[in-house]
ChimeraX commands (.cxc) that place a marker at each C-alpha (Angstrom):
marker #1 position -6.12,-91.35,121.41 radius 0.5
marker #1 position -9.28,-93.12,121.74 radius 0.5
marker #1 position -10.58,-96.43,120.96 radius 0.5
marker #1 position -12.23,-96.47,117.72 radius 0.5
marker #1 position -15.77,-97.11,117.80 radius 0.5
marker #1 position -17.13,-100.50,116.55 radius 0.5
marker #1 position -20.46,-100.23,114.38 radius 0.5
marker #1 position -22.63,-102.82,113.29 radius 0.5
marker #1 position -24.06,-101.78,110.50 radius 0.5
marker #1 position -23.64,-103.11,107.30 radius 0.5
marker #1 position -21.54,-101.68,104.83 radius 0.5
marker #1 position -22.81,-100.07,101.89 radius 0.5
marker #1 position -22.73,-97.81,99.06 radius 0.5
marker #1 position -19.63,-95.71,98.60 radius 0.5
marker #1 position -18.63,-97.23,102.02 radius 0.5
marker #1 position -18.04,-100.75,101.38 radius 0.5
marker #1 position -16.42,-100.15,97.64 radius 0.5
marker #1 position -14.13,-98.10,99.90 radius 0.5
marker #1 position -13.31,-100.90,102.62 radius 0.5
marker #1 position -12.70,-103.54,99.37 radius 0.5
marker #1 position -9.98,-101.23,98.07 radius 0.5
marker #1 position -8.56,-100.91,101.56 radius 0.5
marker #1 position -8.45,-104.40,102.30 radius 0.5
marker #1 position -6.90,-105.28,98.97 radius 0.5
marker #1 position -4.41,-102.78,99.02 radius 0.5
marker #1 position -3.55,-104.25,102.96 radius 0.5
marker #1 position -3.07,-107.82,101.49 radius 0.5
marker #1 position -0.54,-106.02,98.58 radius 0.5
marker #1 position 1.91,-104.93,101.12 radius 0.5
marker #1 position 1.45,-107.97,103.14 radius 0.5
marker #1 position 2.15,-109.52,99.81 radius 0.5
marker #1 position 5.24,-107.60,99.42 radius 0.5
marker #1 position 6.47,-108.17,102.59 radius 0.5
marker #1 position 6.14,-111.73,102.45 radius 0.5
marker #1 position 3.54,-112.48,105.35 radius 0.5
marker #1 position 1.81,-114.68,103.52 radius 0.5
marker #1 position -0.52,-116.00,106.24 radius 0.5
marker #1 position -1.84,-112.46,106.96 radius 0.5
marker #1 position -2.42,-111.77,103.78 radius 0.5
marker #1 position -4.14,-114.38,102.79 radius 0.5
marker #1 position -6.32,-113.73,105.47 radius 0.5
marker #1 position -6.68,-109.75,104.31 radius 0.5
marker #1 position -7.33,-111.27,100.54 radius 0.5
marker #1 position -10.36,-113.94,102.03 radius 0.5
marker #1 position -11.94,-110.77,103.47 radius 0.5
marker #1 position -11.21,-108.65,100.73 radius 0.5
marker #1 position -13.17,-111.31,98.40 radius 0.5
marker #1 position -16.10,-111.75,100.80 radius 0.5
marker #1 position -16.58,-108.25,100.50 radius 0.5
marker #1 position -16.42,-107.86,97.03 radius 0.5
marker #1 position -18.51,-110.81,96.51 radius 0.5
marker #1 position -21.45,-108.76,97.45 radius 0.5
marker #1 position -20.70,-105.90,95.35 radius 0.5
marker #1 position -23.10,-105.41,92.31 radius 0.5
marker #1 position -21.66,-105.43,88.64 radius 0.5
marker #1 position -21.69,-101.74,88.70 radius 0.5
marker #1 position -20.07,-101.21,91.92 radius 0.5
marker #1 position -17.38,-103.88,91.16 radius 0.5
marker #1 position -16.41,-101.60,87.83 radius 0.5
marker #1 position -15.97,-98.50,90.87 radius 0.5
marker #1 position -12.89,-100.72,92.17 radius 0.5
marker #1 position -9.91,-99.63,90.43 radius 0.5
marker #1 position -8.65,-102.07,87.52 radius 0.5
marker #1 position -5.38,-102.57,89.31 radius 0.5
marker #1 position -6.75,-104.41,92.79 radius 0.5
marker #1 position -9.45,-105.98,90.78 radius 0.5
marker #1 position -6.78,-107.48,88.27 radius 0.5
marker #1 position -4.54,-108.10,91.53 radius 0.5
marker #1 position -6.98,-110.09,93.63 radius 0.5
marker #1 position -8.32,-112.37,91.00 radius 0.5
marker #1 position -4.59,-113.08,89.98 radius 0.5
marker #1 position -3.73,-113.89,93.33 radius 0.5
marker #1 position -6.67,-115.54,93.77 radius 0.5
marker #1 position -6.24,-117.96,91.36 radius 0.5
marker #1 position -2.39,-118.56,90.78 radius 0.5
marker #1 position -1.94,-118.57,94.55 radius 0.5
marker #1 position -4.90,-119.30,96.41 radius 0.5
marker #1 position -6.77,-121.67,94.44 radius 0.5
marker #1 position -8.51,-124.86,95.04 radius 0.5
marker #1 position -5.98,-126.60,93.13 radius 0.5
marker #1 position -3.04,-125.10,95.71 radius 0.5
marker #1 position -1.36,-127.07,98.76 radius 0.5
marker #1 position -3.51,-125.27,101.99 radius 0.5
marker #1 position -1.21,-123.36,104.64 radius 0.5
marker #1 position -0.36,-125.58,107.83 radius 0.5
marker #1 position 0.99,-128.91,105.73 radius 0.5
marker #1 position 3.95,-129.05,107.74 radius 0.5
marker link #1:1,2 radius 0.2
marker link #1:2,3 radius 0.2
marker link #1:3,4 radius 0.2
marker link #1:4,5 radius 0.2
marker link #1:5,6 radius 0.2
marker link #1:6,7 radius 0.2
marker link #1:7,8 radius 0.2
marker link #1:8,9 radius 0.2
marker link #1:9,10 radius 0.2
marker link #1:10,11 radius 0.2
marker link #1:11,12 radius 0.2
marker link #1:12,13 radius 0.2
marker link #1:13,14 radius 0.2
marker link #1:14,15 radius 0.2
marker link #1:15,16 radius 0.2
marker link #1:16,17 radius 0.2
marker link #1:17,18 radius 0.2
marker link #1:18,19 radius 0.2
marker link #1:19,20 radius 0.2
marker link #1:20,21 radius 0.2
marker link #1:21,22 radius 0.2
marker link #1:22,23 radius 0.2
marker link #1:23,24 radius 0.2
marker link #1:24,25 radius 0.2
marker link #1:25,26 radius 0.2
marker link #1:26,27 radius 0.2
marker link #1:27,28 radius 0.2
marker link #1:28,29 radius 0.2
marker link #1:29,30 radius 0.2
marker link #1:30,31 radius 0.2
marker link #1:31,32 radius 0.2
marker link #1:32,33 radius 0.2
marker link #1:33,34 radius 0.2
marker link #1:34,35 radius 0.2
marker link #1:35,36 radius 0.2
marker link #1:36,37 radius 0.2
marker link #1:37,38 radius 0.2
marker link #1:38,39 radius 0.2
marker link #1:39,40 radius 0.2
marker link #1:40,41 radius 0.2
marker link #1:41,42 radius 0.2
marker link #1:42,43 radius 0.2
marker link #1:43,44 radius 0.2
marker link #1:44,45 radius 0.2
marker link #1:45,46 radius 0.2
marker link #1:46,47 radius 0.2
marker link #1:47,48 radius 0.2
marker link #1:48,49 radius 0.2
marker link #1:49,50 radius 0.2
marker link #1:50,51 radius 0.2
marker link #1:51,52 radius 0.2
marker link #1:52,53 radius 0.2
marker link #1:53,54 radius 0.2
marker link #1:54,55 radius 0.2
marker link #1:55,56 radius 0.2
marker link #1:56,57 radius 0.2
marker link #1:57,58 radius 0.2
marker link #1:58,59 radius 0.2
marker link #1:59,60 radius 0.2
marker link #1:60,61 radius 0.2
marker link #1:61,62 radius 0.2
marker link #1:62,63 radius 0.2
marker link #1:63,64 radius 0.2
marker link #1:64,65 radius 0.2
marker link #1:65,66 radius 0.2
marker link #1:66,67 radius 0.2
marker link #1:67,68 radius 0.2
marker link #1:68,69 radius 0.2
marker link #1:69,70 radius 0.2
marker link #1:70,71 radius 0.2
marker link #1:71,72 radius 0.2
marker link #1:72,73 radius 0.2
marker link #1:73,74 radius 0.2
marker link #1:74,75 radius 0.2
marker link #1:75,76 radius 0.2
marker link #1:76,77 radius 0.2
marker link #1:77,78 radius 0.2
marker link #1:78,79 radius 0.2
marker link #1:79,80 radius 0.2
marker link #1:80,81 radius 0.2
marker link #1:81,82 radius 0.2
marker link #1:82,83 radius 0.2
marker link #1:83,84 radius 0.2
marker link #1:84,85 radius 0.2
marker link #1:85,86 radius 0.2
marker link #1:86,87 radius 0.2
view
């Protein structure tokens, strides 16, 4: 199988409401499985992304991740949280 193709375009439209529901769903099972420093890096990118969504196209992401990220955001990822690497 071939190497997927890298593009450099920006996401948009459909495209990138699709890629925030991907990458929150990714950080859910690397939630479940416990890999908490990957999915904390999935969840980072997940919220950059849908940072730059519009009002409209942030109502397009199912209720479930949206609910799911900002709980996880804040419970677990907050500014007011210990940061990874203390040890």
């Amino acid at each position: 199988m071939p190497a997927k193709k890298k593009t450099d375009k920006p996401l948009i439209g459909a495209a990138l409401i699709q890629e925030v529901c991907r990458r929150i769903r990714a950080a859910r099972v690397l939630w479940d499985a416990h890999s908490n420093a990957a999915c904390r890096g999935e969840r980072e990118k997940a919220m950059a992304l849908y940072e730059t969504l519009s009002e409209a196209e942030r109502e397009k992401v199912p209720q479930v991740l949206r609910v799911w990220l900002r709980y996880r955001s804040e419970k677990y990822f907050g500014d007011d949280r210990t940061p990874p690497g203390g040890r």
